[in-house]
C-alpha positions in Angstrom: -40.5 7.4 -11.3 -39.4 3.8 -11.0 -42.7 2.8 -9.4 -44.3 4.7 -12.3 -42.5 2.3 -14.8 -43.0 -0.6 -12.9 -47.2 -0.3 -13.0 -47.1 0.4 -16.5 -44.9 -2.9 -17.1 -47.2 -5.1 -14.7 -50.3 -3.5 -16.4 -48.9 -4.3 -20.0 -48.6 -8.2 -18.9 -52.2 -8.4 -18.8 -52.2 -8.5 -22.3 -50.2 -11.3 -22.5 -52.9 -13.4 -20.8 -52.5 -17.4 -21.2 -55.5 -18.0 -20.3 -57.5 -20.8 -22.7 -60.7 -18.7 -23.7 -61.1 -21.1 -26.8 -63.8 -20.5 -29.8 -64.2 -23.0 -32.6 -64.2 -22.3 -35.6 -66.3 -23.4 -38.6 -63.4 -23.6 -41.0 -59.5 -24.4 -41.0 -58.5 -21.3 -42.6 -60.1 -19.5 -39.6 -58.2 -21.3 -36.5 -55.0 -20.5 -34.9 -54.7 -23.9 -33.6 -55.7 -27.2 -35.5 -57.0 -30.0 -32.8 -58.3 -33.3 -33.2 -59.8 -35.1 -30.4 -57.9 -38.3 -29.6 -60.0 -41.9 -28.4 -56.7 -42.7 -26.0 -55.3 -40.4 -23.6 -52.0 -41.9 -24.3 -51.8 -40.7 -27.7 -52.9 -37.1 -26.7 -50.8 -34.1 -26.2 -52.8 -32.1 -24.1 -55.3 -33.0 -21.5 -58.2 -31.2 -21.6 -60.7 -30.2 -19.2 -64.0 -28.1 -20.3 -64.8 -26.0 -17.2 -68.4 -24.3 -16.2 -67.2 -20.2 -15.8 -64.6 -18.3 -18.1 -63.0 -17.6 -14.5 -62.1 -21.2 -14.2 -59.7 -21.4 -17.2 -56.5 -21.6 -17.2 -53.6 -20.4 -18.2 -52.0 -23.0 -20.9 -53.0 -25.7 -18.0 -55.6 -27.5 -20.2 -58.5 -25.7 -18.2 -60.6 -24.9 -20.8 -63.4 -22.2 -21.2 -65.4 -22.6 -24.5 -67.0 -19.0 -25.3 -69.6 -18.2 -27.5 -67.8 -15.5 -29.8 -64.5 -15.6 -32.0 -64.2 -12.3 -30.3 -64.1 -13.3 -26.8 -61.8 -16.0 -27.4 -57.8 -16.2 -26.7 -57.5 -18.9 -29.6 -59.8 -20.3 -32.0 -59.3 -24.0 -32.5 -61.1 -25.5 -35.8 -61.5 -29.6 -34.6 -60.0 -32.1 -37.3 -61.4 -35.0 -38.9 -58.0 -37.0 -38.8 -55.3 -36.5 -36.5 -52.9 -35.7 -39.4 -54.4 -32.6 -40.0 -54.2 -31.6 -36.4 -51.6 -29.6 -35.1 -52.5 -31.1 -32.2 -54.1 -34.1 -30.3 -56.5 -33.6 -27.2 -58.2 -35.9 -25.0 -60.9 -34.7 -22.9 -60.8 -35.7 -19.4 -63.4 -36.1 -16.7 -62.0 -33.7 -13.8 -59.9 -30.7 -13.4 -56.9 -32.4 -12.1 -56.3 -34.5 -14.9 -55.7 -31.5 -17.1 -52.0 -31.4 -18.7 -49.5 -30.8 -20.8 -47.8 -34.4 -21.8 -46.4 -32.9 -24.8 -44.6 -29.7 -23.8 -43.1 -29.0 -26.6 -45.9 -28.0 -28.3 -47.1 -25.5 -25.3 -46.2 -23.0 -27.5 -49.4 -23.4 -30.0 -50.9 -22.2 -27.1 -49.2 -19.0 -26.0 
């Protein structure tokens, strides 16, 4: 019995996936997370990295797989003008390691 309940909790975790499936939007009404896309790395609060296979993202890393359908997507981001609308500042980064968080605190926009 306890094994039977400890499947069914492992197998409900799935659902909680992190990983950064990411659509964007067309409008900011649409988007769970506002981003704007910063010049500087230093000013950014996430690093991002676009990777090539949806198998490849990560989970709340800054591994990022853009898909082609709201519906595929674990958040959909609508990309700011100004970085005062953003909820959020990226900067996109040229390899996988340099992914990061250097703004945990807002890790949570993510979850």
């Amino acid at each position: 019995m306890k094994k039977i309940v400890v499947l069914i909790f492992l197998s409900s975790l799935s659902f909680l996936s992190l990983s950064q499936k990411v659509y964007s939007v067309e409008y900011a009404s649409q988007a769970d997370v506002k981003v704007f896309v910063s010049d500087y790395e230093s000013r950014a609060d996430l690093c991002v990295y676009k990777v090539d296979y949806s198998t490849q993202a990560g989970k709340n890393d800054g591994n990022w797989y853009f898909v082609d359908y709201a519906s595929q997507a674990d958040k959909k981001i609508y990309f700011t003008e100004y970085a005062s609308q953003a909820d959020i500042l990226i900067y996109f980064v040229d390899y996988k390691n340099q992914a990061k968080w250097k703004k945990k605190e807002k890790m949570h926009l993510f979850y």
